[in-house]
MARKE-333727 format. One record per residue (C-alpha): y, z, x; residue in one letter; residue number from 1. Coordinates in pm, whole numbers, plus 50000, padded with zeros to 5 digits. Layout:
N
@Y=Y Z=Z X=X aa=A i=NUM .
...
! end
This chain:
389
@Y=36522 Z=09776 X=96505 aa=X i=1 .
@Y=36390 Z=09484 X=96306 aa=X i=2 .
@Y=36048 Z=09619 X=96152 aa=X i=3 .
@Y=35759 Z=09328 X=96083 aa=X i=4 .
@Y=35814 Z=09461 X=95714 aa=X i=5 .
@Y=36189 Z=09365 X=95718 aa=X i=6 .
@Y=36074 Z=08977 X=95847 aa=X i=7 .
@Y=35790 Z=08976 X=95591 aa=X i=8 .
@Y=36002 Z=09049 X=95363 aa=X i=9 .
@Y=36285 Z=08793 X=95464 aa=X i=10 .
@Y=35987 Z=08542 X=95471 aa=X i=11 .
@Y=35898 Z=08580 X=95147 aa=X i=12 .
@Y=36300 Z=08436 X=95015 aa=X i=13 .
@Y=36242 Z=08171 X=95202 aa=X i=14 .
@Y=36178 Z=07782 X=95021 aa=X i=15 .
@Y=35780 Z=07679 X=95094 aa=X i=16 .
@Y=35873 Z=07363 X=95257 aa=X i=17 .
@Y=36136 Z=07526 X=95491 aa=X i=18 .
@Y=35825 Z=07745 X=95570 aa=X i=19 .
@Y=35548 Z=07440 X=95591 aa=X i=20 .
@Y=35880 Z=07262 X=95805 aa=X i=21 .
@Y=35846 Z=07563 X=96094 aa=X i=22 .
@Y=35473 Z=07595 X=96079 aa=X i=23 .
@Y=35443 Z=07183 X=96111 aa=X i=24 .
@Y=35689 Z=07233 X=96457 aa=X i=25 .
@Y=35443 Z=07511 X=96554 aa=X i=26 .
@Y=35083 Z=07328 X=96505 aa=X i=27 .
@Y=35249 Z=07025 X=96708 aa=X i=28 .
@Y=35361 Z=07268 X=97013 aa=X i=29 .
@Y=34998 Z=07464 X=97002 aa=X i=30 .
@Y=34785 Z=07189 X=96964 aa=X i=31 .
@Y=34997 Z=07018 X=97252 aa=X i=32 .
@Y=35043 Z=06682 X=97057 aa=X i=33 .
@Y=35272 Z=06439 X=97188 aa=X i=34 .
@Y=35463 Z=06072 X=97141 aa=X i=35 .
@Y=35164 Z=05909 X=96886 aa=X i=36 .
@Y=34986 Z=06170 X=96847 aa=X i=37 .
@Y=34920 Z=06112 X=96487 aa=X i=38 .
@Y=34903 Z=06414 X=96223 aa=X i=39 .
@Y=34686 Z=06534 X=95951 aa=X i=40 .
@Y=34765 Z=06379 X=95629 aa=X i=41 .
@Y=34975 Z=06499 X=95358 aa=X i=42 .
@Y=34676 Z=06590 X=95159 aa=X i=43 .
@Y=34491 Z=06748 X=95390 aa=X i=44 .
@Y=34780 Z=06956 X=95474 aa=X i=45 .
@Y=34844 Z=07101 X=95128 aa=X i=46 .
@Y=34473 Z=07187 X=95102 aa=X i=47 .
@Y=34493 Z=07397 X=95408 aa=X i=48 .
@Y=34832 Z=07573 X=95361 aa=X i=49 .
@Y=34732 Z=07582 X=94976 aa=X i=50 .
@Y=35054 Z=07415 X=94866 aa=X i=51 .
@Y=35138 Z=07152 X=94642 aa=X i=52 .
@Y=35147 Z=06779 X=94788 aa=X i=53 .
@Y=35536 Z=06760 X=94707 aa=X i=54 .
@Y=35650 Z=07056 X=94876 aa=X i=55 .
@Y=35441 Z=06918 X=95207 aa=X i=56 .
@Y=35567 Z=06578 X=95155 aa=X i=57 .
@Y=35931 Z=06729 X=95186 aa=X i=58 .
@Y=35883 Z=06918 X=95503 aa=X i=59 .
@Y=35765 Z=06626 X=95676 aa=X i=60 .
@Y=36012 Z=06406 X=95524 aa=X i=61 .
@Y=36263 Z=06679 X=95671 aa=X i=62 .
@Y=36098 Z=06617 X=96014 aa=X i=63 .
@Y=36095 Z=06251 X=95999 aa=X i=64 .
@Y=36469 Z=06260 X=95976 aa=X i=65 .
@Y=36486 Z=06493 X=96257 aa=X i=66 .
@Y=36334 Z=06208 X=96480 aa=X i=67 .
@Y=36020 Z=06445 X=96520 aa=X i=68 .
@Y=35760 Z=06300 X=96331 aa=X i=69 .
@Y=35734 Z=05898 X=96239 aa=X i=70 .
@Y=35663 Z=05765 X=95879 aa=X i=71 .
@Y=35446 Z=05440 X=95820 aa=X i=72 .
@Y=35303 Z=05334 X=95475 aa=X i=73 .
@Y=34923 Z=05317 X=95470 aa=X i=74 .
@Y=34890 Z=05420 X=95794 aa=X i=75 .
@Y=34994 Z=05744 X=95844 aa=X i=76 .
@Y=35270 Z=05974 X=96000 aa=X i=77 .
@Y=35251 Z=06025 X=96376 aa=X i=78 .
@Y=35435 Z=06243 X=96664 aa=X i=79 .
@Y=35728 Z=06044 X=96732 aa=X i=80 .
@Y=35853 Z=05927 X=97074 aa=X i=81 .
@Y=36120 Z=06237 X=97083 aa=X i=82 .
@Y=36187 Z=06438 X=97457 aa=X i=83 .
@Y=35879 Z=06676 X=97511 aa=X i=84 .
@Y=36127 Z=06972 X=97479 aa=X i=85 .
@Y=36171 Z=06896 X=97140 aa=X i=86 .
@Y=35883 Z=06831 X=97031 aa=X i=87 .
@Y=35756 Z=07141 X=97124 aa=X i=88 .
@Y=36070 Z=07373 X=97044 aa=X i=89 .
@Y=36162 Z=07424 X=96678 aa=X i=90 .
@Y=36500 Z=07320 X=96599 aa=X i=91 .
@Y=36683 Z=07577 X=96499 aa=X i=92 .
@Y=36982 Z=07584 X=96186 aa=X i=93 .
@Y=37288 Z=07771 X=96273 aa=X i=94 .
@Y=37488 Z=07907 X=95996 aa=X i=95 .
@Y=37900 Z=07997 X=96057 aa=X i=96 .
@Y=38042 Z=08241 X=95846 aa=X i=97 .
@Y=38391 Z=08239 X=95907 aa=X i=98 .
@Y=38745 Z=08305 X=95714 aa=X i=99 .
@Y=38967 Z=08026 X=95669 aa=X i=100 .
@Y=38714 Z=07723 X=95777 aa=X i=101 .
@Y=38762 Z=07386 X=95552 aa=X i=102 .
@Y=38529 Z=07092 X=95629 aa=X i=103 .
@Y=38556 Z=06768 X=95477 aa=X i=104 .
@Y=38332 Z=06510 X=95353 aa=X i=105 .
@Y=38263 Z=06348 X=95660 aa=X i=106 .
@Y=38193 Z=06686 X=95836 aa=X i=107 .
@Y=38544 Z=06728 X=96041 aa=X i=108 .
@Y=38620 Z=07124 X=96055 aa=X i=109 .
@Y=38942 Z=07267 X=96032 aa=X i=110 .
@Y=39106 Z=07620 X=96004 aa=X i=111 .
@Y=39444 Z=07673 X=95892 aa=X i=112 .
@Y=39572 Z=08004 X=95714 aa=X i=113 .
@Y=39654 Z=07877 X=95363 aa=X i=114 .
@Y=39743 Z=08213 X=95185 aa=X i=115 .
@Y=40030 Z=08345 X=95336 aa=X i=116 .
@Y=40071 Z=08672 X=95444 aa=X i=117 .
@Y=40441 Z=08585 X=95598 aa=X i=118 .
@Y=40678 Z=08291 X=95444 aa=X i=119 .
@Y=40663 Z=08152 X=95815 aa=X i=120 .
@Y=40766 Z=07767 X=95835 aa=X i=121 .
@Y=40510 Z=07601 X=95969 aa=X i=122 .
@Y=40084 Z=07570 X=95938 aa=X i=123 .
@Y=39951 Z=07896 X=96123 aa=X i=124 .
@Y=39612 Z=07784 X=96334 aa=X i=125 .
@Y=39344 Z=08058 X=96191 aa=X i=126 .
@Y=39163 Z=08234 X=96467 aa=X i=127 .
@Y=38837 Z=08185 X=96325 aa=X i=128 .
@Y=38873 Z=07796 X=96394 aa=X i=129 .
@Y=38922 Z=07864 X=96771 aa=X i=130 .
@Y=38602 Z=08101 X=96775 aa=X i=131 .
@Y=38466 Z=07781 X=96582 aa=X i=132 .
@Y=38546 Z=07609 X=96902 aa=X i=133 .
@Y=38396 Z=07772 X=97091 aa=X i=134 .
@Y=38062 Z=07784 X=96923 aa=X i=135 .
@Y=38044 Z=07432 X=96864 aa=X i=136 .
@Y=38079 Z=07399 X=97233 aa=X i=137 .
@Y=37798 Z=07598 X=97323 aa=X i=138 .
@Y=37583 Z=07452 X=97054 aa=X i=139 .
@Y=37682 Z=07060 X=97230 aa=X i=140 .
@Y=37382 Z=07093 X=97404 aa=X i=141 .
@Y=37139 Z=07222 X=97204 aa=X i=142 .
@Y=36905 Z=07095 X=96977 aa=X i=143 .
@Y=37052 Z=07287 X=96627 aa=X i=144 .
@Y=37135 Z=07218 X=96277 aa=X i=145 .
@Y=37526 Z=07346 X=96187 aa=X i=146 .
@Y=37588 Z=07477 X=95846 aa=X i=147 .
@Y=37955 Z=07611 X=95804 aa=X i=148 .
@Y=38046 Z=07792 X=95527 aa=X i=149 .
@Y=38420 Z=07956 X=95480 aa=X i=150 .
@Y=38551 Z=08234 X=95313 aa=X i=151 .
@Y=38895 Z=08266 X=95155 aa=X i=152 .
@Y=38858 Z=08588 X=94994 aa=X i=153 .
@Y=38620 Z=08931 X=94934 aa=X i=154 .
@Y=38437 Z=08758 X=94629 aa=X i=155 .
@Y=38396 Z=08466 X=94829 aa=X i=156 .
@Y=38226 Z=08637 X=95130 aa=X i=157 .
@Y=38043 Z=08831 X=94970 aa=X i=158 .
@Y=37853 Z=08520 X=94803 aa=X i=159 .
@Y=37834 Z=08357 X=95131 aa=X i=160 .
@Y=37671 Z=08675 X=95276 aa=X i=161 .
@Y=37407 Z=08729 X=94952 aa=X i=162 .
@Y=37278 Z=08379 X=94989 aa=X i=163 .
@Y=37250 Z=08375 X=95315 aa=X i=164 .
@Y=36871 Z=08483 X=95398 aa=X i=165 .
@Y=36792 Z=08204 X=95149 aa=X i=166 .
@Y=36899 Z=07911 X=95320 aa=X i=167 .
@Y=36609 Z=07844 X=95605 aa=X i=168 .
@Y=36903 Z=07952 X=95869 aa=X i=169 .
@Y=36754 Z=08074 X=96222 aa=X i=170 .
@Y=37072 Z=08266 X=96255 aa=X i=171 .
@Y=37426 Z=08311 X=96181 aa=X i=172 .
@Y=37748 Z=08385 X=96382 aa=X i=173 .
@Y=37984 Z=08581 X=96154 aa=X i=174 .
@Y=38351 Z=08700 X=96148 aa=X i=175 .
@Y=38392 Z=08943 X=95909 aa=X i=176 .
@Y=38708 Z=08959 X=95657 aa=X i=177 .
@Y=38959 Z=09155 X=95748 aa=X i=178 .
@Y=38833 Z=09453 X=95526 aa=X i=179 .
@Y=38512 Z=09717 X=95573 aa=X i=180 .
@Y=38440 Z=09606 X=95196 aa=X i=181 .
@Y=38093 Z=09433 X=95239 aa=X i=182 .
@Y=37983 Z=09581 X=95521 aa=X i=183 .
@Y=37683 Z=09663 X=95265 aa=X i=184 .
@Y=37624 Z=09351 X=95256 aa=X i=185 .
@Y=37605 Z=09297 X=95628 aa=X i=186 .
@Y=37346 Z=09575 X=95668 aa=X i=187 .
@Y=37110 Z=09401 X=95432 aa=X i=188 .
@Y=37155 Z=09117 X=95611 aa=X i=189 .
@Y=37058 Z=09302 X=95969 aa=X i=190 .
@Y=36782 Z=09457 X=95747 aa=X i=191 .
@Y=36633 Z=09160 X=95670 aa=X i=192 .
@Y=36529 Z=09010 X=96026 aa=X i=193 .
@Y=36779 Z=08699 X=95984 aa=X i=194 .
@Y=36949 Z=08730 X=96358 aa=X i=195 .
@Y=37352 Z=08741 X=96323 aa=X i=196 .
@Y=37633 Z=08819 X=96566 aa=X i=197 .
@Y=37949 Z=08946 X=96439 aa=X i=198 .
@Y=38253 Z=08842 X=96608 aa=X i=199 .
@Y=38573 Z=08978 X=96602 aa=X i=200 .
@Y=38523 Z=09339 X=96486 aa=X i=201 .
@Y=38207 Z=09500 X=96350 aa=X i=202 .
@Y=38078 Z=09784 X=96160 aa=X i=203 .
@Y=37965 Z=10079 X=96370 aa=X i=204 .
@Y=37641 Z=10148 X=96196 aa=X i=205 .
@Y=37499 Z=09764 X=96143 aa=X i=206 .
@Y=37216 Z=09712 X=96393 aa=X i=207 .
@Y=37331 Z=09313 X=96498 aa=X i=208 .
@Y=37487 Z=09175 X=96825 aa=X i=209 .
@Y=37847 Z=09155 X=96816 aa=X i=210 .
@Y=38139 Z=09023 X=97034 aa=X i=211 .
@Y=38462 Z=09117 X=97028 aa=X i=212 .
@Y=38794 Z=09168 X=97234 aa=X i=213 .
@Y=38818 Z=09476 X=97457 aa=X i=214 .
@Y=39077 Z=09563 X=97217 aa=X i=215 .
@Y=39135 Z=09937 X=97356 aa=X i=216 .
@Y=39227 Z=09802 X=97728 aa=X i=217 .
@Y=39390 Z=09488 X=97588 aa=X i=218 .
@Y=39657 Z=09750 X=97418 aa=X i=219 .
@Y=39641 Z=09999 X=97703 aa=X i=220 .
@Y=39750 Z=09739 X=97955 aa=X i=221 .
@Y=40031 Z=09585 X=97696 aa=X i=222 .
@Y=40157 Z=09916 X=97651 aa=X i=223 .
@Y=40164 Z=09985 X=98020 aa=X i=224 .
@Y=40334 Z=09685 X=98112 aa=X i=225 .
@Y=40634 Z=09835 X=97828 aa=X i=226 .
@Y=40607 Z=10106 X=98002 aa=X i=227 .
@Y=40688 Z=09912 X=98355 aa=X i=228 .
@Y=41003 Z=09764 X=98244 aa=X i=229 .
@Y=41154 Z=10151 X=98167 aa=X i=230 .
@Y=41075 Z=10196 X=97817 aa=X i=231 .
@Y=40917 Z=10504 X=97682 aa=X i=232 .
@Y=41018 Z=10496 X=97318 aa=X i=233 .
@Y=40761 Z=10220 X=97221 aa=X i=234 .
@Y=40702 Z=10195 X=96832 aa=X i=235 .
@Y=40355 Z=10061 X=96686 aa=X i=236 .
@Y=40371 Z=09826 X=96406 aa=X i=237 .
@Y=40009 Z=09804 X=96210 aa=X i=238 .
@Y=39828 Z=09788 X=95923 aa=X i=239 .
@Y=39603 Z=10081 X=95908 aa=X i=240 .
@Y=39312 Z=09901 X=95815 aa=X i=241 .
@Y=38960 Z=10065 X=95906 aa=X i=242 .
@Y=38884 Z=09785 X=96156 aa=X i=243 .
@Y=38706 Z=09845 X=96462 aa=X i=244 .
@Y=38978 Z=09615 X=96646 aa=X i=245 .
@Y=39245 Z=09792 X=96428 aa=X i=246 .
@Y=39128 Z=10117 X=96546 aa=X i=247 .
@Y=39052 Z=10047 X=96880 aa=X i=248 .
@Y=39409 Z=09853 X=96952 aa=X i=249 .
@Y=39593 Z=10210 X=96820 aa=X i=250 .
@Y=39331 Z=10384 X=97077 aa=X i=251 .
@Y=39492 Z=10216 X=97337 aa=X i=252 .
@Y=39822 Z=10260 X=97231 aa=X i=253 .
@Y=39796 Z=10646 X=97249 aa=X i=254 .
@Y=39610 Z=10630 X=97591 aa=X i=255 .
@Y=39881 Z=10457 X=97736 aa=X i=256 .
@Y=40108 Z=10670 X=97639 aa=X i=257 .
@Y=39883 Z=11001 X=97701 aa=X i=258 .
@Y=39848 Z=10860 X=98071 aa=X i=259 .
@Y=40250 Z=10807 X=98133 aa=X i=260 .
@Y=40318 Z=11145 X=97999 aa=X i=261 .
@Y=40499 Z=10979 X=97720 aa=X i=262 .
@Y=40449 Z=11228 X=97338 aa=X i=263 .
@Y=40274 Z=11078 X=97084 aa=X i=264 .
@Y=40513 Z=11041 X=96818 aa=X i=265 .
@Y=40372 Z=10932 X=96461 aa=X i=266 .
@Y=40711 Z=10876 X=96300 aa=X i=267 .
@Y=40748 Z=10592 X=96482 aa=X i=268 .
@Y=40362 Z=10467 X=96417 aa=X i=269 .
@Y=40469 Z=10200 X=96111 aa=X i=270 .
@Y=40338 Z=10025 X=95847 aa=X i=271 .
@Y=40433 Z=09731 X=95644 aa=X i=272 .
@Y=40603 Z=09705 X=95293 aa=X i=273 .
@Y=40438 Z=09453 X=95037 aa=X i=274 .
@Y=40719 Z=09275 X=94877 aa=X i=275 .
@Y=40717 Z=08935 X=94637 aa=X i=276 .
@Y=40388 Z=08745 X=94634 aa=X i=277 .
@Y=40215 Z=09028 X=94891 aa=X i=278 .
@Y=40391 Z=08918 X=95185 aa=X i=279 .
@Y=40441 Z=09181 X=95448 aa=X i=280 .
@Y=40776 Z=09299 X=95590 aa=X i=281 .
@Y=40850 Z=09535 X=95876 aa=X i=282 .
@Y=41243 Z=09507 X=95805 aa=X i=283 .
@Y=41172 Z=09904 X=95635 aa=X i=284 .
@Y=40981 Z=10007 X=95975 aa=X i=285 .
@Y=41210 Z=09860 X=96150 aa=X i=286 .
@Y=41558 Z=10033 X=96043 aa=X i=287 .
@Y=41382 Z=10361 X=96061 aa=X i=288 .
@Y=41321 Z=10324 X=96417 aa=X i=289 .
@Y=41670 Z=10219 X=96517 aa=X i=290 .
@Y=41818 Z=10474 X=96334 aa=X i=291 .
@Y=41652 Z=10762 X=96473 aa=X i=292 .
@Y=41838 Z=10964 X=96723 aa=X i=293 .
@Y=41605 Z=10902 X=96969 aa=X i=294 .
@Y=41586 Z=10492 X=96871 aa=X i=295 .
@Y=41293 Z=10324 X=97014 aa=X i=296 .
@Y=41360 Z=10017 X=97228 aa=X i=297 .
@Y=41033 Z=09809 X=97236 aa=X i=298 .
@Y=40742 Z=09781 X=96946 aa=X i=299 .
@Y=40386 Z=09721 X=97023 aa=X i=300 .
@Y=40254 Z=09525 X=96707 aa=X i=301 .
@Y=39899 Z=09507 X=96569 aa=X i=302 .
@Y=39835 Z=09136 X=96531 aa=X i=303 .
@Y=40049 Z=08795 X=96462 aa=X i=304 .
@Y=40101 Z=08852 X=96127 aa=X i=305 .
@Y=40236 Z=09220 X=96248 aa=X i=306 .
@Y=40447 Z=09054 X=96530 aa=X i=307 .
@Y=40602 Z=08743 X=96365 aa=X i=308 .
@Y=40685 Z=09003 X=96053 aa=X i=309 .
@Y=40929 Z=09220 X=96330 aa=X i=310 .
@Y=41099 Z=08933 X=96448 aa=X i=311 .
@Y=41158 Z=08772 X=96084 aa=X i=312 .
@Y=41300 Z=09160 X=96041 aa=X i=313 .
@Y=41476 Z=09173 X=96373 aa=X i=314 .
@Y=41668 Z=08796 X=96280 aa=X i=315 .
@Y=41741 Z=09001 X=95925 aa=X i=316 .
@Y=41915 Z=09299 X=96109 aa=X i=317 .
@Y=42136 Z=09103 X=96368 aa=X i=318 .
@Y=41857 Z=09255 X=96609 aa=X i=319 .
@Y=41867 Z=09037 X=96941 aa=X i=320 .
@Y=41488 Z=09019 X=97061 aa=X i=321 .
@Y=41469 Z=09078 X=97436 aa=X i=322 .
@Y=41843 Z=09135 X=97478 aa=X i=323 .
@Y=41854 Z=09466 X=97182 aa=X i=324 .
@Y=41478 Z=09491 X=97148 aa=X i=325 .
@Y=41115 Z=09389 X=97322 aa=X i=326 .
@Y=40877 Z=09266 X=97073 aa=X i=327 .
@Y=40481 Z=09279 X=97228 aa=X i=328 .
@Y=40141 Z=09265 X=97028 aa=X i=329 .
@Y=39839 Z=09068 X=96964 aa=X i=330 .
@Y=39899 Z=08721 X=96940 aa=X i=331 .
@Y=39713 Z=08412 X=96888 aa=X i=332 .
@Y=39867 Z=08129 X=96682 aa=X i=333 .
@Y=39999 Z=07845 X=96832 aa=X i=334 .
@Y=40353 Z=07856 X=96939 aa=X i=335 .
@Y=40532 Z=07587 X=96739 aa=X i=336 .
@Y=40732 Z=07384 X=96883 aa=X i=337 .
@Y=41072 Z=07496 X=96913 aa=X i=338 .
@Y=40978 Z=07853 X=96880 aa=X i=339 .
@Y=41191 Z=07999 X=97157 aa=X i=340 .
@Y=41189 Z=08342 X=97095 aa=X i=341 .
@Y=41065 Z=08543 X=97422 aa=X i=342 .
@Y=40819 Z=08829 X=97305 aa=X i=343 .
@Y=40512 Z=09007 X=97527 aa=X i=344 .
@Y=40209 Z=08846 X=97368 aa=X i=345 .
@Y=39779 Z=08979 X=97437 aa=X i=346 .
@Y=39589 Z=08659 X=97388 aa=X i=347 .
@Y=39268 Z=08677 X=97325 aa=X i=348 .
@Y=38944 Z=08480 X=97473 aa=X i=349 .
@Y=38865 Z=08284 X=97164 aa=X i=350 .
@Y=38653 Z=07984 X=97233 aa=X i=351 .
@Y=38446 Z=08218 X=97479 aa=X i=352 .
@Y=38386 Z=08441 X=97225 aa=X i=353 .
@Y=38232 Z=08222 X=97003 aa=X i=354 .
@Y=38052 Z=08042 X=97322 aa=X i=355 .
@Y=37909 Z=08420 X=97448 aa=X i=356 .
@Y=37808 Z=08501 X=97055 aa=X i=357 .
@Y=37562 Z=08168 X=97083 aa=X i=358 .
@Y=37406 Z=08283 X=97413 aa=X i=359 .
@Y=37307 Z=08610 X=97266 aa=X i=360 .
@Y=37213 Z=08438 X=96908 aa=X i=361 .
@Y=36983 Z=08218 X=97074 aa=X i=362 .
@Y=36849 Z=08438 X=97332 aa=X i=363 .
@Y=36773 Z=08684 X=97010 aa=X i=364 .
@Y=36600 Z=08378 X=96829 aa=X i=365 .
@Y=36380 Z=08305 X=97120 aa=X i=366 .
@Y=36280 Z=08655 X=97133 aa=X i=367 .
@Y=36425 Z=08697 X=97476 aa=X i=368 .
@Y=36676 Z=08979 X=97363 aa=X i=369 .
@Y=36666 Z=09333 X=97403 aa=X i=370 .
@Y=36568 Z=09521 X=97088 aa=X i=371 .
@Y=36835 Z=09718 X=97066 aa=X i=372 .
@Y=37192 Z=09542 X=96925 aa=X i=373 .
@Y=37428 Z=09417 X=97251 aa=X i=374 .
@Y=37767 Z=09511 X=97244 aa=X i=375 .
@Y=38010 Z=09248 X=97460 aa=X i=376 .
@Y=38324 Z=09315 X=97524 aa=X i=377 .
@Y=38554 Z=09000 X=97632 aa=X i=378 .
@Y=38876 Z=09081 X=97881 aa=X i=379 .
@Y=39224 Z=09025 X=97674 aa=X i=380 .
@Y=39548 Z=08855 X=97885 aa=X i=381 .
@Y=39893 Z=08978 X=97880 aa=X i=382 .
@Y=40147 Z=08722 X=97942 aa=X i=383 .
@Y=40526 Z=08812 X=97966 aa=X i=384 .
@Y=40800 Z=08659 X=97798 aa=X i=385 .
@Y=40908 Z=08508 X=98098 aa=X i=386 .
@Y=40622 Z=08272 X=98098 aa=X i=387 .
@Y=40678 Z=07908 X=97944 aa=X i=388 .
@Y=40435 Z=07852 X=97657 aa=X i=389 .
! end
């Protein structure tokens, strides 16, 4: 639970006029000013807040641009004619913290994986643009500031996530990397009062809102669907990271199985080999499985970058994929066009994720959350081969 020590002390990082910004949105709503209402000058201000004349001047200069306040020489600055719901509500800066974002100069955001876990050949759609989406949809409406910032690496976030109580932000929605690494980082950040939601996976112990994919019954019910079409030795291709998603998605897998009567077998629970340049190839994994004496017949894979991995390692072997071998998992890149081969694929609810991590970031700004952390779980889809894409 946030503590009024933890906001005090977030407070205190904070720039003066970001500070003298929020308190000028406050005075207008309490002393009910509206459209020409005009305000105490600039002066007069700095006395009473016992601030400097510049760092007042910039606060209202910030409001002015807003449309909130109005600016003449010699005359003074005034309430300007804005919606009463704005005048009176604060508007609030977003931050996005998410992998694989780029924006350009005139503000269009895009998210493409650049570095290349697979020597696919074609530009892979990165989820974190489609949670992007999402947010930016829920946002349409409201009355908020966007900053974006991207991440293409450990280093990277973990700048991103140290600066991040410093920049005036209301709140933040997050997707972690794809590592535990700075989940230090993220408890500070939960420590110091700035409200975040984490999307995509989370860490256990950091008190924030999160949404994420029911990962555990998104596997159980692509495993049980394997299971449906008369196949019982069912590999699992992963990465063994210590993900929540990672974790829960094998949880699933085993439940399936535990629930058909079908043994756990861990010799056919696979990892990838790193080969040139770190890419990741399941060709290894693969021929073990065949060749066992029991051979398995379908594999349940982690993610894309698990899934498109077996089928690059399925063409290798001669491996027909549905005819010799079904291929299911997690997958969310865009099919490209002329992709034809059939595989089992979970998609996940993207865009509403990032439109269900707004709700609860702006419910949790407005103080109309819960105090303890919410955990939402959004409903996976499994779509069989069969299906056009």
């Amino acid at each position: 639970m946030t503590t009024s020590t933890d906001r005090n002390s977030d407070e205190s990082l904070r720039p003066n006029y970001v500070k003298v910004r929020d308190w000028l949105i406050d005075f207008i709503a309490e002393q009910k000013l509206g459209p020409g209402d005009k305000l105490p000058s600039e002066r007069l201000l700095a006395n009473a807040l016992g601030l400097s004349r510049p760092t007042v001047a910039r606060a209202v200069s910030e409001l002015v641009e807003e449309g909130v306040l109005i600016r003449e020489e010699r005359i003074g600055t005034y309430i300007g004619s804005y919606t009463s719901r704005k005048i009176v509500t604060r508007v609030s800066t977003i931050g996005i913290v998410m992998p694989w974002l780029n924006q350009d100069s005139s503000g269009v955001v895009t998210g493409y994986i650049e570095a290349k876990r697979l020597g696919v050949p074609f530009r892979r759609e990165g989820m974190s643009f489609q949670v992007m989406q999402g947010v930016i949809s829920a946002l349409k409406e409201a009355d908020c500031k966007l900053i974006v910032h991207s991440n293409t690496s450990l280093s990277e976030e973990a700048e991103v996530l140290r600066n991040l109580t410093n920049e005036g932000l209301d709140g933040a929605v997050v997707m972690p990397s794809d590592t535990p690494d700075n989940a230090k980082l993220y408890d500070d950040i939960a420590n110091s009062g700035l409200p975040i939601v984490l999307v995509d996976h989370y860490f256990p112990n950091c008190r924030t809102d999160r949404v994420v994919t029911d990962n555990l019954t998104g596997a159980k019910d692509c495993v049980n669907y394997l299971i449906s079409q008369e196949h019982s030795r069912i590999a699992y291709f992963t990465d063994f990271e210590e993900l929540t998603s990672t974790m829960e998605r094998e949880l699933g897998y085993r439940v399936a199985l535990e629930e058909a009567g079908i043994p756990y077998d861990d010799e056919i629970v696979c990892g990838p080999q790193l080969i040139h340049h770190r890419q990741w190839s399941f060709q290894y994994a693969l021929e073990h499985c065949i060749s066992l004496p029991d051979p398995v017949t379908a594999i349940f894979c982690l993610n894309d970058d698990a899934l498109l991995a077996t089928l690059q390692a399925a063409n290798k072997l001669g491996i027909h994929v549905p005819g010799d071998l079904t291929i299911a998992g997690f997958f969310d890149d865009t099919i490209p066009v002329g992709m034809q081969i059939p595989f089992i694929r979970v998609v996940q609810a993207k865009a509403k994720m990032g439109q269900i991590a707004v709700k609860l970031l702006m419910e949790r700004i407005a103080g109309e959350a819960p105090p303890e952390p919410r955990h939402i779980q959004v409903p996976a889809k499994v779509i069989p081969a069969s299906v056009d894409w």
